[in-house]
N, C-alpha and C positions, 0 to 999 in steps of 0.2 A: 266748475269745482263742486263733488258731490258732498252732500253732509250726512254725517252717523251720527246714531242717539250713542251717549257712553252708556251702560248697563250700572256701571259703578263710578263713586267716587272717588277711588282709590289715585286714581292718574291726576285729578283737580288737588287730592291734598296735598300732592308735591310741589307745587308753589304755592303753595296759600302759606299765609303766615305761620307758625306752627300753635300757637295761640288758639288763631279762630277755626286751626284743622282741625282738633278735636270734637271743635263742638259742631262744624259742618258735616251732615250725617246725609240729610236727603236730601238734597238739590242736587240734581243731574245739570254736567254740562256738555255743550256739546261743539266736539271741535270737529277742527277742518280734517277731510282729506282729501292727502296727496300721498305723489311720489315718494316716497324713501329718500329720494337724494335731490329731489325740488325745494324750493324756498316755499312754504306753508300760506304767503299770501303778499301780495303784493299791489301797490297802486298807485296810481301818478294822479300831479295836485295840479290845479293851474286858478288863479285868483281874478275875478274881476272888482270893477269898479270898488278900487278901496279909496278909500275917504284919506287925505292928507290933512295932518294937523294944520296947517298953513295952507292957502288957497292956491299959493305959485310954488309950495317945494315940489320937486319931483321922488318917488317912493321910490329906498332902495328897500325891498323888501325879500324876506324869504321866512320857510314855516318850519318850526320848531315842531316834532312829534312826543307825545309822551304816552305810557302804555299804563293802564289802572286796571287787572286783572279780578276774576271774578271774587268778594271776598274781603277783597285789601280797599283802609280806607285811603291810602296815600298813592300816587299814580308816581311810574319811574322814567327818567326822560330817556330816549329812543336814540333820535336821531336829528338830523334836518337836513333842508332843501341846500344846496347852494344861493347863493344872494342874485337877485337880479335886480338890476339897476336902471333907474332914469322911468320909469313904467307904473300905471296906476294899474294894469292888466297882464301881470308877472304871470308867463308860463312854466314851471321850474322844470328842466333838465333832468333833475335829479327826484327817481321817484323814493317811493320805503318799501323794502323787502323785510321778511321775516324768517329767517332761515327753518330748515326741516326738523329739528328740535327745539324751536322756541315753543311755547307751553300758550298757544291762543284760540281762544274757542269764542263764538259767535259770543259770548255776553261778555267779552274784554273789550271793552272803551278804548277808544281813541281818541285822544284832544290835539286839535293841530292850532299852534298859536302863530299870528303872524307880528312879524316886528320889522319894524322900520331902521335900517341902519343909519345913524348918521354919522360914523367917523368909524371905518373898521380899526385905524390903527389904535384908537381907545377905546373901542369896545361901547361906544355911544351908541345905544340903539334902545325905541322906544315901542311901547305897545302899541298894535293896533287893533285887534279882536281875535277872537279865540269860535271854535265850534266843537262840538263835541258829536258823535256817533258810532256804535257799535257794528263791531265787527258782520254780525249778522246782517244788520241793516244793507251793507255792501252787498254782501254773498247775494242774499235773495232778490235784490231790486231786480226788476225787469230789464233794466238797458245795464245793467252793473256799472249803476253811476248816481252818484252822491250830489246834488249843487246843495249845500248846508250857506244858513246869515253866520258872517262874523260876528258878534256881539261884543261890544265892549267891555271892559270891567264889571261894569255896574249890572250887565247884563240885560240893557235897556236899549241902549243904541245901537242900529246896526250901519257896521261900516264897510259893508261889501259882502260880497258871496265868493264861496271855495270850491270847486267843482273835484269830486274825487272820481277816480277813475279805475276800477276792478282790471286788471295786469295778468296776464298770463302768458307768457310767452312763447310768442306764434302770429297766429294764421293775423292776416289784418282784415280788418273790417271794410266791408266797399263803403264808396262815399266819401266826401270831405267831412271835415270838423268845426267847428264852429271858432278852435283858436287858431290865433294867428301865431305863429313866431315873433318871438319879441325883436330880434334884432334886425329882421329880414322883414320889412314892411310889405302886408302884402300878400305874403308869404302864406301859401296853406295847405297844413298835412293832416294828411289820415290817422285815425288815432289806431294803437295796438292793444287786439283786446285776446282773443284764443289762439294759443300755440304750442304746443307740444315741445319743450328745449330738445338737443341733439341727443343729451341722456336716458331720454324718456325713450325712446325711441330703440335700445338696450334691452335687453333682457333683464329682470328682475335679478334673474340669479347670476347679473354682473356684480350687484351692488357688495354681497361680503367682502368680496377683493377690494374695494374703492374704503370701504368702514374699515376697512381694516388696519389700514395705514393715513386716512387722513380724520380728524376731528376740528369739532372747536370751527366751525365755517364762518364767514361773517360777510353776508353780500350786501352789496349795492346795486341800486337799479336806473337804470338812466334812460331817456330815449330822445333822440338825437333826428336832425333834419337830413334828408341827404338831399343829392345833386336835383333829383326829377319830383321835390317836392312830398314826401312820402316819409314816414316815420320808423326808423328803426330802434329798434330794442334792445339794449346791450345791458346782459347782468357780469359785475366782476364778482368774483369770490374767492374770498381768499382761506385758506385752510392749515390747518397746524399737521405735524406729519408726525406719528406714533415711531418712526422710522427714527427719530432724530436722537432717542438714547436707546433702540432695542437693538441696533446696527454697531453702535460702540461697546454694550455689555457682549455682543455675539462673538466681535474681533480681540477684543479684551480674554474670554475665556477662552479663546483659540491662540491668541500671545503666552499665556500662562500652561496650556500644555505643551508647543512647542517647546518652549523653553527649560521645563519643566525633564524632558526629552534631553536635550542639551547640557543640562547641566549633570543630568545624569550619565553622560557617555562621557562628561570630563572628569566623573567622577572611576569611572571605567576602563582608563588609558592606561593602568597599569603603573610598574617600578617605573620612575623616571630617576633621572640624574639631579643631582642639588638644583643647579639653576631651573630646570624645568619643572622640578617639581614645585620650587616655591611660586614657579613665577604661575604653575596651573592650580595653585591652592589661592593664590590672590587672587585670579581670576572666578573662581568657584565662587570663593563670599561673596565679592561685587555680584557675580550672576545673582549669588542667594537674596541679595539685600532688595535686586531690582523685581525677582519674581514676587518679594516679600510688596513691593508699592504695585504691583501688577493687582495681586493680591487686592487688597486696601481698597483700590480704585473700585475694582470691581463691586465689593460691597461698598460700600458708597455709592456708585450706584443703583446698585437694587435696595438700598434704604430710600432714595428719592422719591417725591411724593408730590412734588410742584406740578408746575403745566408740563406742556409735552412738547413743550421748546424751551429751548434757552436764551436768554435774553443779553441784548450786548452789554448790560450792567453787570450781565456774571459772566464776562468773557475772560476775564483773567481769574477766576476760581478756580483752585488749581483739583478740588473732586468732579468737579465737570471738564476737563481739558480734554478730553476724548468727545464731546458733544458740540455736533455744530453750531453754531451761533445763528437763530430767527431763519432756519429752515421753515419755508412756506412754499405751497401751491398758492401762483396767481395764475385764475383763471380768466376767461372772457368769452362769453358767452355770444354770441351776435346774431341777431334774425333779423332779414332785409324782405322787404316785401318782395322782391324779384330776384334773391336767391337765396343760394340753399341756406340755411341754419350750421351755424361753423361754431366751433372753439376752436380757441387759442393758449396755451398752455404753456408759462413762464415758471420754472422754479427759482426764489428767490434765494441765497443763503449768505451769511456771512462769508470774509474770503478765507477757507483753511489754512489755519495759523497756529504756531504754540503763544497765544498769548501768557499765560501764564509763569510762561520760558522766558521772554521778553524777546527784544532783540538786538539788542548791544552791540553783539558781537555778529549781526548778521544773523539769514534765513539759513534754511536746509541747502541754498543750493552753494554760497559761500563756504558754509559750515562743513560739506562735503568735500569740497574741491581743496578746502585746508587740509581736513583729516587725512584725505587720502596725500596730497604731498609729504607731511608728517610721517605718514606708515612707508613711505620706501625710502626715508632718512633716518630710520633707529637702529642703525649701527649694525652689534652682535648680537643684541638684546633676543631677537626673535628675526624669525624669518619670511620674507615680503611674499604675499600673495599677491596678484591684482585681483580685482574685483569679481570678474568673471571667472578666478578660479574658485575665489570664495563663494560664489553664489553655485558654481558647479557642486561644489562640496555639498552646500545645502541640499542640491538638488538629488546626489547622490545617497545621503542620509534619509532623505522623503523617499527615496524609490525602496531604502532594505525597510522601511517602517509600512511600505504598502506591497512590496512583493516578495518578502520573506513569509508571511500568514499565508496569503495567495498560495505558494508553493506547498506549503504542510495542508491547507485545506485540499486541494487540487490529487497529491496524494492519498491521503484520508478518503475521499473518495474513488480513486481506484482498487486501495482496498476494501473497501467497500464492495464494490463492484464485486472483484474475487472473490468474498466469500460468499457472495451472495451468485454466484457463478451465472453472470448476467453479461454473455459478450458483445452484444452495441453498446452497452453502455463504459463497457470494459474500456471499450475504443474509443471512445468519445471521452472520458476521462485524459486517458493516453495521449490522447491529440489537444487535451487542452491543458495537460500539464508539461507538454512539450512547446508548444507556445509558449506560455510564463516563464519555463525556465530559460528559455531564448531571449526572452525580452530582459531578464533577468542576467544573463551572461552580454548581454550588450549594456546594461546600463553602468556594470561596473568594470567593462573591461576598458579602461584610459588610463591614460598615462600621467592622469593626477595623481592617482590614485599610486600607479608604479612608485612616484617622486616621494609620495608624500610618506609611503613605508621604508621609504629609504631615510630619509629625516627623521623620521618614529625610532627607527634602529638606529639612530647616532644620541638618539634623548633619551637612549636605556643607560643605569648604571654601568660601572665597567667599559663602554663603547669607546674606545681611545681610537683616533687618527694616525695611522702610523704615517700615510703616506698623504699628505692634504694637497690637493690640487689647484691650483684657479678658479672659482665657478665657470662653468660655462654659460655659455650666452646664450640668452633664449632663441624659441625660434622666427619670433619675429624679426631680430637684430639680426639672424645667419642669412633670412632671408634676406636685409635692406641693404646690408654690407656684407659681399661675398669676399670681395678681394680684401677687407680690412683687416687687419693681423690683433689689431686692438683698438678696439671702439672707445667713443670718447666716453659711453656711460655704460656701463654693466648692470643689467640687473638680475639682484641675485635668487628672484623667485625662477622658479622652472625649473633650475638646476642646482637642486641641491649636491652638495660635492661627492666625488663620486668615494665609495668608502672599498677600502680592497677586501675586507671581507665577508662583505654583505652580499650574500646567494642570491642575485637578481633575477634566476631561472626559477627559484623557491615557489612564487608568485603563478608563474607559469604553472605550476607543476598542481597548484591547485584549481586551475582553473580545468587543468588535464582530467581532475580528478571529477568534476562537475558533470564533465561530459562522456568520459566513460560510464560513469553512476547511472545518466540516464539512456545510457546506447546500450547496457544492460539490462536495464528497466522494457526496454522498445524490444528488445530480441527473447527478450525470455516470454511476454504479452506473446510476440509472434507463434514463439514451440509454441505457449499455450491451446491457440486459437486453428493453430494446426494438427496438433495433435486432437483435438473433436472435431476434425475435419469441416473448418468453420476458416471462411476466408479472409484475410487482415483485410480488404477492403469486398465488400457487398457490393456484387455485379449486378447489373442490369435486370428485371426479372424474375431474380432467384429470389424466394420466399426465404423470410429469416424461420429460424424456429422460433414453437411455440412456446408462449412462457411456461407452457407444462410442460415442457420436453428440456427445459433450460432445467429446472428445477429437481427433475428427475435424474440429472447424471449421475452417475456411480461417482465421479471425484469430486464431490462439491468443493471440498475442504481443503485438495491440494492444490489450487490456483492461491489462494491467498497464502498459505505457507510457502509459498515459491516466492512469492513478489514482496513477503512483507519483508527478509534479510536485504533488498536490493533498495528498497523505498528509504528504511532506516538508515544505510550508509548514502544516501543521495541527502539526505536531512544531514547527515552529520558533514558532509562535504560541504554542502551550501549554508550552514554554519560557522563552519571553519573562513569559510570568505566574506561570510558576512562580519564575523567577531574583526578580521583584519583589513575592513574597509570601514566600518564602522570608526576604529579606533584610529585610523589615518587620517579619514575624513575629518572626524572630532579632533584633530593636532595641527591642522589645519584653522579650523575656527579658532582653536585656540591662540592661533598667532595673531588674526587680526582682534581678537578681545586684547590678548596681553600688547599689543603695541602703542597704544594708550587708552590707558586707564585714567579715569572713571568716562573719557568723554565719548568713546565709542558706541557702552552702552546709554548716556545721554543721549547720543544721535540717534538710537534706535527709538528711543522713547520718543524722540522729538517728531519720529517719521513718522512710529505707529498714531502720534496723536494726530496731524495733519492728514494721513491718509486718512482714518475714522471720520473724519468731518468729511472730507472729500468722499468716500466712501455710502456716507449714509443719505447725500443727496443723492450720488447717482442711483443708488435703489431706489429711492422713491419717485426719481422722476424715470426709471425704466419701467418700476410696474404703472405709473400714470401714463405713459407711453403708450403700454402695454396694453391696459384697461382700455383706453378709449379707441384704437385703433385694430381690436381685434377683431371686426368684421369687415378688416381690407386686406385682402387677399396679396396684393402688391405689398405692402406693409410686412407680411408673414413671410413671403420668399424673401424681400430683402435684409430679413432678421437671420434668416439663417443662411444665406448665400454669402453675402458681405458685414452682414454686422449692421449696427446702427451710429452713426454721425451723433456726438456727445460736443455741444460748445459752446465755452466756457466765456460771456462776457465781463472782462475786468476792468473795474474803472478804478484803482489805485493808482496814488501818486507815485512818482519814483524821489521820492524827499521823506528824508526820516526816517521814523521806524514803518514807514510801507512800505520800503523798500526791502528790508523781511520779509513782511508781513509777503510780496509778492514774488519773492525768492520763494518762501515756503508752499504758496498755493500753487507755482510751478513745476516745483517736486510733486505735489502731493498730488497731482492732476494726472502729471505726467506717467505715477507710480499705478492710475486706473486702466493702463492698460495690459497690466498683468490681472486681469478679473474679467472673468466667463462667469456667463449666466447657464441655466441648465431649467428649462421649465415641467414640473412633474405635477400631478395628479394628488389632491390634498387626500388624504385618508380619514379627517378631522375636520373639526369647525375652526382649529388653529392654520390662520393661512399667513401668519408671518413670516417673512425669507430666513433660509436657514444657510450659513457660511463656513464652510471648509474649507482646508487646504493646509497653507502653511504663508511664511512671508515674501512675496514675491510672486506667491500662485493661489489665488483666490479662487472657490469656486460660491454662489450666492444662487441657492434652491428657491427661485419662486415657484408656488404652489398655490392655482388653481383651483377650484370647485370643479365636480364633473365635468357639468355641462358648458363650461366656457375650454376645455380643454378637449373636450371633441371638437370643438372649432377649428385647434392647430394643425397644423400641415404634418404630414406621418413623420419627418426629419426631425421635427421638434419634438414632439410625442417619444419619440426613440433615445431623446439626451441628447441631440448633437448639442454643443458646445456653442454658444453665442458669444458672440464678441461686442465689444465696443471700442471707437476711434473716440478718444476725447482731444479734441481740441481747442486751444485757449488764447484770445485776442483781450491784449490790457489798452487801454488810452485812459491816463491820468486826466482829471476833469477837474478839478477844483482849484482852489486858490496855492495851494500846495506843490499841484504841478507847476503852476506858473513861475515859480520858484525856482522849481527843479529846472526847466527848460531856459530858463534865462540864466543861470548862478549855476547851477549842478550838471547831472549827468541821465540822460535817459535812455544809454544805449541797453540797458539790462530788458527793458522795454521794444526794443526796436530787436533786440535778437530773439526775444521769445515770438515774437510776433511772424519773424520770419522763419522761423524752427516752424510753428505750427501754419504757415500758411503751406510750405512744402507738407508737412502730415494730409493736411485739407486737399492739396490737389492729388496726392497719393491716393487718397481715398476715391475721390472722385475718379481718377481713372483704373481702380478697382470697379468700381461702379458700374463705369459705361464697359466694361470688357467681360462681364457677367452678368449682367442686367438687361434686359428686355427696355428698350426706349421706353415704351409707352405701359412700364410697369406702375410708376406712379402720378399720381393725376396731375403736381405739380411740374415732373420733369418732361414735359409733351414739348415745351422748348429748350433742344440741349443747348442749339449755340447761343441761345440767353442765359444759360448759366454757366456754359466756358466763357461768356463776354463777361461775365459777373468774376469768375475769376481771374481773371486780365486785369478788369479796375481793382480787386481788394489788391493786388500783384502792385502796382503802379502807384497806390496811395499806401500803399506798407512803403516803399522803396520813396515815396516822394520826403517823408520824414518831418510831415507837414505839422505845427501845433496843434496840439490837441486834436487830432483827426479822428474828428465821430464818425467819418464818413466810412469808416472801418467798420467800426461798429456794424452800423447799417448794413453794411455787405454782407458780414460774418452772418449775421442774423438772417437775413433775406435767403443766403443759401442753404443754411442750417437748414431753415422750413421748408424748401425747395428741394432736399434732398430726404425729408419727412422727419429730421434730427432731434435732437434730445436741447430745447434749451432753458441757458442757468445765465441769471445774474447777477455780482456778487461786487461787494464792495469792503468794507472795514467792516461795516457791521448789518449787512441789509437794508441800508433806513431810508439815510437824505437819498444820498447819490441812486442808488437802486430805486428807492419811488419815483425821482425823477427821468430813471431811464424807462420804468418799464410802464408809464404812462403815457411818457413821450411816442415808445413804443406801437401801443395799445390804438392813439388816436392818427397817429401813422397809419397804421394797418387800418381802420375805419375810413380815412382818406383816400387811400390809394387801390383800398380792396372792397368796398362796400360802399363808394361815394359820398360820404361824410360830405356835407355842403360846406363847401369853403369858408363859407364867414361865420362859422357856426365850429372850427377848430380850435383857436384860442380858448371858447368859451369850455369847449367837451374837455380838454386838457385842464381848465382851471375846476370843473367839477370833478372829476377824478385824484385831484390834487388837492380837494381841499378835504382838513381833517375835518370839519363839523359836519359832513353831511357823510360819516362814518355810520353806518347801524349795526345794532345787539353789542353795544360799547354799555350799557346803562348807564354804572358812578363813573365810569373812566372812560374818556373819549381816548386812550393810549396806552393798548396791553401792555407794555412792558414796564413802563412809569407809573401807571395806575392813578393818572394824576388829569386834572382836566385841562383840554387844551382848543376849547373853541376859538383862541384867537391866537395861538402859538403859530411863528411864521414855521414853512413845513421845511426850509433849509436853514437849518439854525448853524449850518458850516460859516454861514455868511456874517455872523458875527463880527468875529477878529477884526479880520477887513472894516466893518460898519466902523468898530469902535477906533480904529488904526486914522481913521479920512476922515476922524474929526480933527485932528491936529497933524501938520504937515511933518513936526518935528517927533514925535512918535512914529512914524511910518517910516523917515528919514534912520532914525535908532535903532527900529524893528530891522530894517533892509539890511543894515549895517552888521546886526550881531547875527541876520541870519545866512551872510556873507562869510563872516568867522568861522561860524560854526560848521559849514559845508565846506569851507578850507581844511578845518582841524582832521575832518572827517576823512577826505580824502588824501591829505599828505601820506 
């Protein structure tokens, strides 16, 4: 670690009291340097011979860190060790890191205090002695290593020695160590002292993309035994993600011009008849009232001023309900003496929900599957679309708002061309304004669109029925029942009734006129380019002319007065089709708004708010994907060949209102596979992702620095289009499920699971049918990962309690396929830190040789909140409240207090029988 003199004190007065800042003028201090995205310093403790107040107790002891910065007379507590027990010669586990903005330079003190637990559940613990020494002192020692006397209180008696240990993560040092492992007698490993993390190892000019989107870091440092007796070094870090409200103000102002769009082409439908017109003027204010809370939201948003996450205490706020709930990067850093240096990358998040909607009446996927039965039983009222005609309709309105400009631009530049008497370019216009309008004559030539001017013309005043028919039957029914003369269900979308004097070739005849417009346009470019004796298509060979010779013609002027009468009536044609698809499309929407009211657009609100949480994790764990994986080539083809593997671990219950709660994250999951990525080239120091589209078709611009974007493969460089597979595996864990599974119902559970295990082996066999075996480092065994999906196959269908062993699998392949993964619970906290530590020491186990008797313990360090650092007054970002001896699954309550008394839990069982009776009658 090198050191620099500071020049000024300008950086020191930023944490100095603001008192003594002023009058601190000349003292230079001088801090560490590092890495931009390393922890600033770091060290592991281990204690000998400490003194017991009693002759025969045994010390459970562990060290209290506190940080006294240059300046300040008051010192602020840090951190601590995990507890070790039964031992006068505690090695701790757990070291102290300093993350890459904490504010410490060689004359910041350290005091490490050591204390003797005697009773963790009451928090009985007593002094033993304390040591003090400066940051520098560490830096400069010869062996970067500290052995400081405990001294007691009085600062007279000494009760043992502290040996500190200078931490850098990497290379190991030859030799043995002088400690022992506490629990493994005997037992003797290497200590870790220079290493370079996997990040260092990065180009510098990765880092803006990483700052970009995550802040607020807070790591831990631990180092652990493995199998062959050897020390390895695991940092976690965990990070807050700027992502978490700049992805919901992005969809938010992309909801408010949509709609915006919409409610102005209801406003554009022309004379209707009484019933239509009242029923699309109620429909207009409801829009009005909901663009007016789109509105709101939004500001409300950009007034926010807090941290850069939300916390589960503000989960039912209803100006935050488009933010997701304790979005975090956990990271895991891991260096093994004899292999390579790995991370490990978990994104954390609440599970997407409207909490603030509640859920009473059920999630998105209930709430849907009612609305939509409701819309093909309202009578005469209006008239039934399905789904898919409705989302065609949208789809046909997104294409005249993006390829009606296209077409007037496209012409605009062939006159252009003309007057500027320029014949390749003449032709190359030509040719690309014959494309567009092609793509443009096919997106509106369907037969919704036919129906739905047909219906348009019966909603006009005056429109009378002289001759009214049967509906006809769709064509789904004509096809399932040919010989039927009358089906048992009719439905009346598709066919609207056929009206005897409605000119159904009308339609036709404009589309005639599309196409004449431009096979006039195309023949007259021809005379042109023949008459100067210049060929529609450039042979082989022949020399074009020179731009002097282009420029010279005697006609400059009559190309462009030939083509601009033919250009104008090709605009006024393709107007004329747009005003009457437009106005179709929009009578269309308008029947699924007007078929019920208010809760339609409720449902949309309820979507756009759960996809936005859903939404702003997966950007941020696609650019953390992204970021760390773009010096692997196999990574890069399989981003743009098949897409990247997105999966979703859930541990909600199926009892209560998570049963919502896991309706909603279902949808809102399922709703991420209408969203492509596109990676372009930043022009700016601004490299947040930027979100287009409309609802249903997301497009999310991440944006690179140069130099990390010559890295990409030319496909990606070009726009191709990126995809992602999300898929999501629930298992209920808690006291909740237990409930649900003995007294309730878990099939809601048991069908998502099997929904997305088929998504999962879809994907997988996308995979192996365009993918190179040995494209990725994990997949060099496939039939270990088609055995892999055999068993998640087998334990999805065995229907077994509570089966983690899902989990497990879902997970194992995820990373085996190089995938995107998320762990999500109610609110990120209990359940999710217990998975993803569980996790974490898993993976050190089975992938890095974690020594077996030395599991329990790495799981209990990682788990426990005191040995949390850069907490100072608050050991609990979101409570802000101190919690060194708060148990860390506080679910476990109810239960605790329940099995005190037989006849309360008797009571409890009983009314919670009732009430999952009431529920489901």
């Amino acid at each position: 670690m090198e050191i620099k003199e500071e020049t000024t004190a300008d950086e020191a007065q930023q944490f100095l009291p603001s008192v003594q800042a002023d009058s601190l003028a000349e003292p230079k201090l001088t801090s560490l340097k590092t890495t931009a995205s390393e922890p600033k310093f770091e060290f592991s403790l281990a204690c000998k011979d400490l003194v017991a107040p009693t002759r025969d107790r045994k010390l459970n002891s562990f060290v209290q860190i506190t940080v006294s910065h240059p300046g300040e007379q008051t010192s602020a507590r840090y951190s601590s060790t995990e507890i070790v027990e039964g031992t006068r010669d505690p090695l701790f586990l757990t070291g102290v890191t300093f993350p890459p903005d904490y504010p410490i330079y060689e004359e910041t003190k350290i005091k490490l205090t050591v204390y003797d637990v005697k009773d963790k559940s009451q928090d009985t613990r007593s002094f033993l002695g304390c040591a003090i020494f400066k940051v520098g002192e560490l830096v400069k020692s010869k062996e970067q290593q500290l052995t400081l006397s405990l001294r007691s209180s009085d600062g007279g008696k000494t009760v043992g020695t502290i040996d500190v240990s200078l931490v850098k993560m990497g290379e190991t040092e030859d030799g043995k160590a002088n400690h022992n492992a506490a629990d493994v007698q005997g037992q003797k490993c290497a200590l870790v002292y220079e290493c370079l993390s996997p990040e260092n190892n990065r180009s510098k000019d990765n880092l803006p993309l990483l700052n970009a989107v995550l802040k607020n870091p807070i790591c831990k440092l631990y180092r652990f035994p493995s199998s062959d007796n050897k020390w390895m070094c695991v940092r976690e870090q965990m990070s807050e993600s700027t992502l978490s409200f700049h992805i919901p103000k992005e969809l938010i102002n992309l909801h408010i011009k949509e709609d915006m769009r919409r409610n102005q082409d209801l406003k554009e439908l022309g004379e209707l008849s009484p019933h239509w017109d009242n029923m699309c003027k109620s429909v207009i204010a409801h829009c009005d009232q909901m663009l007016t809370l789109y509105q709101d939201m939004l500001a409300e948003l950009g007034k926010y001023t807090g941290s850069s996450f939300k916390s589960s205490c503000s989960k039912g706020e209803k100006t935050l309900e488009f933010v997701p709930v304790n979005l975090h990067l956990q990271r895991m850093y891991v260096h093994s003496p004899r292999l390579k240096d790995v991370q490990y990358d978990v994104i954390t998040v609440g599970a997407p929900a409207a909490h603030f909607q509640g859920f009473k009446n059920g999630g998105l996927q209930k709430l849907l599957n009612k609305f939509e039965s409701e819309r093909r039983n309202t009578g005469y009222q209006c008239i039934y679309y399905s789904p898919e005609n409705t989302a065609k309709a949208k789809e046909v309105l997104s294409n005249i708002n993006h390829l009606q400009p296209l077409i007037s631009s496209h012409t605009d530049l062939l006159l252009n061309s003309a007057r500027q008497h320029l014949p390749d370019s003449l032709k190359n216009s030509l040719k690309t304004l014959s494309e567009t309008t092609e793509l443009f004559v096919h997106a509106f030539k369907d037969q919704l669109i036919r129906s739905a001017l047909l219906a348009l013309y019966m909603a006009r005043p005056g429109c009378v029925l002289k001759n009214p028919t049967v509906p006809r039957i769709s064509v789904e029914d004509s096809d399932d029942h040919p010989n039927q003369a009358h089906p048992r269900e009719i439905k009346r979308q598709d066919s609207i009734p056929h009206h005897s004097e409605y000119d159904e070739e009308e339609w036709d005849r404009v589309w005639t006129n599309v196409e004449k417009s431009l096979n006039c346009i195309i023949a007259m470019v021809d005379r042109l380019l023949e008459k100067e004796n210049i060929p529609s298509v450039t042979k082989e060979n022949e020399s074009d002319p020179s731009p002097a010779e282009r420029v010279a013609s005697p006609i400059s002027g009559d190309w462009y007065e030939q083509l601009y009468p033919l250009t104008a009536t090709l605009k006024d044609c393709i107007g004329e089709v747009v005003t009457r698809a437009r106005q179709s499309m929009s009578f269309v929407l308008l029947q699924e708004l007007a078929c019920s009211l208010p809760q339609c657009l409720m449902l949309t609100l309820r979507r756009d708010i759960v996809f936005s949480q859903a939404l702003a994790g997966l950007v941020c764990g696609f650019i953390i994907k992204l970021h760390s994986s773009l010096h692997d080539q196999g990574f890069l083809q399989q981003l743009h060949t098949v897409g990247l593997i997105v999966q979703y671990e859930g541990l909600l219950s199926t009892y209560s209102e998570e049963i919502g709660m896991l309706e909603d994250m279902a949808v809102g999951i399922s709703d991420l596979q209408k969203v492509i990525f596109k990676i372009t080239e930043a022009k700016s120091d601004d490299l947040l992702p930027v979100i287009t589209g409309r609802r249903g078709h997301y497009v999310v611009e991440i944006k690179l620095p140069e130099k990390m974007f010559e890295l990409l493969p030319q496909e990606i460089k070009e726009g191709k289009p990126l995809r992602v597979h999300p898929v999501f595996f629930n298992v209920g864990i808690n006291e909740q499920q237990t409930l649900a599974e003995r007294f309730g119902d878990t099939s809601l559970q048991e069908s998502i699971n099997q929904e997305n295990l088929e998504l999962l082996k879809k994907y997988y066999k996308l995979f192996t049918e365009k993918m190179p075996p040995d494209c990725l480092p994990h997949f060099q065994e496939q039939n270990d990962l088609k055995g892999l999906l055999e068993n998640l196959h087998q334990n999805i269908q065995a229907k077994k309690r509570k089966n983690v062993e899902i989990m497990w699998l879902a997970a194992l392949i995820c990373r085996k396929l190089n995938g995107i993964r998320f762990t999500c619970c109610k609110s990120a906290k209990d359940r999710t830190s217990m998975s993803v530590t569980l996790e974490q020491c898993s993976i050190l186990r089975d992938e890095h040789q974690l020594h077996k008797d030395f599991f329990i313990r790495a799981l209990d360090c990682m788990r426990s909140r005191q040995t949390q650092g850069a907490l100072n007054e608050s050991d609990d970002p979101e409570t802000g409240c101190l919690t060194d001896n708060k148990p860390t699954s506080r679910h476990f309550y109810p239960v605790a207090l329940l099995l005190v008394s037989s006849h309360l839990l008797v009571v409890w069982l009983i009314l919670s029988l009732a009430l999952l009776l009431a529920k489901y009658q």
